[in-house]
Every structure is written in C-alpha cells, then in structure tokens.
DOGU-460705 format. One record per residue: y, z, x of N, C-alpha, C in turn; residue in one letter. Coordinates in steps of 0.2 Angstrom, whole numbers, plus 5000, padded with zeros to 4 digits. Example, Ala and Ser with C-alpha at 12.3 -4.5 7.8 and 13.67 -1.06 7.14 Angstrom:
497250395066497850395062498450395066a 498950355064499550365068500050395064s 
This chain:
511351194948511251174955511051104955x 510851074949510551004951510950964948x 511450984945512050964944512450934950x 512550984953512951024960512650954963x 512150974966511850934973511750824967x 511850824963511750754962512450744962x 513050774959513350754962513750744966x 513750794971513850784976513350714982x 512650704982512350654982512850604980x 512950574975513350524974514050504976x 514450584979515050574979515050564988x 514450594993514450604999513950535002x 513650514998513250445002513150364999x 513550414993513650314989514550324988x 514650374989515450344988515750354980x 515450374977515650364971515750444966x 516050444964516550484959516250504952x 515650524950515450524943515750544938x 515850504932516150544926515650584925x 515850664921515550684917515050674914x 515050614909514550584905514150544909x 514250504915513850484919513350544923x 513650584925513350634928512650674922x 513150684915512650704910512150674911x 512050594911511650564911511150564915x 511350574922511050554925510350614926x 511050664926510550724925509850734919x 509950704914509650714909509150644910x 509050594914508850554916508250584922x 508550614926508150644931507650704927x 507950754924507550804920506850774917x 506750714914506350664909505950664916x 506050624919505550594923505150664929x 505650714930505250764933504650794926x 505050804923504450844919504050784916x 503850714916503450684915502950674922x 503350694926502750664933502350744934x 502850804930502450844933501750854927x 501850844923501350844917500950804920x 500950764920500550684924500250694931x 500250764935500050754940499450814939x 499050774946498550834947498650904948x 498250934945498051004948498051034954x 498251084956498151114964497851134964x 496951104969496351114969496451194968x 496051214965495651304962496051334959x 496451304956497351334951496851354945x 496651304941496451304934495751364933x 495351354937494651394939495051474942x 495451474946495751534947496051564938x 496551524936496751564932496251564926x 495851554926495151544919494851614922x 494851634928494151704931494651744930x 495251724930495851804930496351814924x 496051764918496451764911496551844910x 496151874909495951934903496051974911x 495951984917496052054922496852044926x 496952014926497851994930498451974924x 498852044925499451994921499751944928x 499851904924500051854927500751804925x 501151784930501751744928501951694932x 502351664928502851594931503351614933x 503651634942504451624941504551574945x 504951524943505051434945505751444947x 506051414951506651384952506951334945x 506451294941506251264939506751254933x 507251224931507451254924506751284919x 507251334918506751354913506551324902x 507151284904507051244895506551194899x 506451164904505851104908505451154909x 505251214912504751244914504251244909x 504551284904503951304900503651244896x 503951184892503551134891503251104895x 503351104901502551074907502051104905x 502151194905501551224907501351214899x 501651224894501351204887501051134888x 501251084889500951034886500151014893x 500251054898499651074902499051104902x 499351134896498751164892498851254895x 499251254897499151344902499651384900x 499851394895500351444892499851504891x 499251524888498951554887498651604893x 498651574900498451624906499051644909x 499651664907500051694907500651744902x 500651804905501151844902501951834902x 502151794906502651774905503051714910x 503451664908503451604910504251604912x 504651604917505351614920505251574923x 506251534922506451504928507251484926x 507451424932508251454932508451444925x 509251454923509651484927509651554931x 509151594930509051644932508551654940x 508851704944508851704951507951734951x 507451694956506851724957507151794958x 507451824963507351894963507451914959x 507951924953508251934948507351954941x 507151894940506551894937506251924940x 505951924945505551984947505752054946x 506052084949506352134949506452144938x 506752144935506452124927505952124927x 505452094928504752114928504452174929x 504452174936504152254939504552314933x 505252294932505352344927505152354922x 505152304916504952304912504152324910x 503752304914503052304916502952364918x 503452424922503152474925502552484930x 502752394932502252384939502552424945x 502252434949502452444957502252394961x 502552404966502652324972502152334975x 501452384974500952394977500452364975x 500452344968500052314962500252254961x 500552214965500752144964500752114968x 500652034969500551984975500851924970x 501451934974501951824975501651774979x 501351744975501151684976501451614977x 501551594981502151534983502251494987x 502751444984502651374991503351364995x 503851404993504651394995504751474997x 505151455004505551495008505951545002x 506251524997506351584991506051614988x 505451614988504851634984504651694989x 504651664995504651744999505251784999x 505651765000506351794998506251864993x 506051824987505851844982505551904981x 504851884986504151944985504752014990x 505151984997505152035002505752084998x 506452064992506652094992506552144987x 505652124982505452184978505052224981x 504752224988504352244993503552224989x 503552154990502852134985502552124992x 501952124990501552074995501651984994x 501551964999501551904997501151835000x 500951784999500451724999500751675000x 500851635005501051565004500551535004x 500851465001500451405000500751365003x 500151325008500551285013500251225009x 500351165009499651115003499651065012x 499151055011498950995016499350945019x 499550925027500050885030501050925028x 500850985025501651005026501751055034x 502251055032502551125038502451165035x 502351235038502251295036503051335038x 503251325031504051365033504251455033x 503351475033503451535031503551585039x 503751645037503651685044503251695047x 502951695054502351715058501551735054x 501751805051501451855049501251845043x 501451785036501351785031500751755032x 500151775027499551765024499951705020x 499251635023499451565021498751545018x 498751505012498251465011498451395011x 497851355011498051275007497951255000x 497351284996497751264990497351354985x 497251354980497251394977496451444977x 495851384980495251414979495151464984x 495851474990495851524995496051594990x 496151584984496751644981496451704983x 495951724978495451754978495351794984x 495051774989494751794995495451834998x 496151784999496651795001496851864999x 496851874990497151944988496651984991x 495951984989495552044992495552064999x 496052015004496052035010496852065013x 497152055008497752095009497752165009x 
C-alpha cells in the first residue's frame, strides 16, 4: 500500500514518474525513519503501567497496519515484546488476523476488547463481533461512531473495559 500511495504522491502532485529503484528507495528510505521516530517517541500516557498490571492475566496482541518485518523490531527494540502473545501486521488484513486469532486461540468475541485509534481498527473489532475501545489522544477528531466507548490515552483502559 505505501508503495501504491508514494507513488502515486509523486506521480499526482510533483509530476514526476518514478523508477522502480527510485521508488525502492524511497520506500526503504521512508520505512528507516518511521521505525526510528517511532522507537524515539514517547509512550501513550498508561500504555507501559497498563501493560506491566495485565502481563501474566490478559493475552494480549499487536494487530498494526503497520508492516509487520517494521512492527515487530519497534516493539522489540521498545523493550515490550514480552507483554504480548502475539505481534501482527500487514501484509495481512486486521480482520484477517483477528479472526486467526479468535481461531486459533479459541477465544470468543465475548472475551475480547479491540483497542484502537483508526476507523479499521473498528472495522476490525465490528466484523469479529468484538467489543471495542477507541482512542482518541488529545486535540484529534474523534472518527469513531456515536456509541463507541472513547478514551484519551491508555490510563482510562482499565476502568473503560470494566465498564463495558
């Protein structure tokens, strides 16, 4: 996909035609500085402290848009491979990984809450019949539907799932 839309970017607002190799580049260019600004950046206030209280009673998971050969060296090198049973992201579709999940796992969509900040994320939870949690973080829009249970960062989690 990030293929797709850089070049397309290029070809729709500067005019310009990328080679293949250029395009490599640029892609593999852009991939370097996402996963170093995302290692580099702050915590979402009660992330860390949440997942430290629910390591050993919640399986828990990554599913990211996110490439997943990028995904998983973030959260390794963030130090939180270890509060997670499993770490997914594209090429494969969130619904797709989830629903694999719930299978594999032998969870039901009763036993489960999606936690998320993008309009797919609910997509996600609504087409396994998960409950689900947006995160709206501070000065965003809220793109969720009316009725979605919204926090702003993660120290709401807790209280959030117990009120679902």
């Amino acid at each position: 996909m990030r293929v797709i839309k850089i070049a397309d970017c290029h070809q729709r607002f500067l005019g310009i035609s990328l080679t293949d190799r250029e395009l490599a580049a640029l892609c593999e260019q852009y991939s370097a500085d996402v996963v170093d600004r995302v290692i580099a950046s702050n915590p979402i206030p009660g992330s860390i402290e949440f997942l430290a209280a629910h390591k050993n009673g919640l399986a828990m998971y990554v599913v990211s848009g996110t490439p997943e050969d990028e995904l998983r060296p973030i959260v390794r090198a963030r130090g939180l491979t270890d509060y997670f049973d499993g770490i997914f992201g594209s090429p494969k579709l969130k619904d797709d990984i989830v629903r694999e999940v719930l299978t594999e796992r032998g969870f039901g969509p009763d036993e489960c809450v999606f936690v998320g900040d993008a309009p797919t994320d609910h997509r996600a939870a609504a087409a396994a019949g998960l409950n689900f949690i947006g995160r709206v973080g501070p000065g965003r829009d809220n793109v969720f539907p009316p009725d979605t249970v919204i926090i702003e960062d993660l120290c709401e989690l807790a209280a959030a799932i117990e009120g679902l």
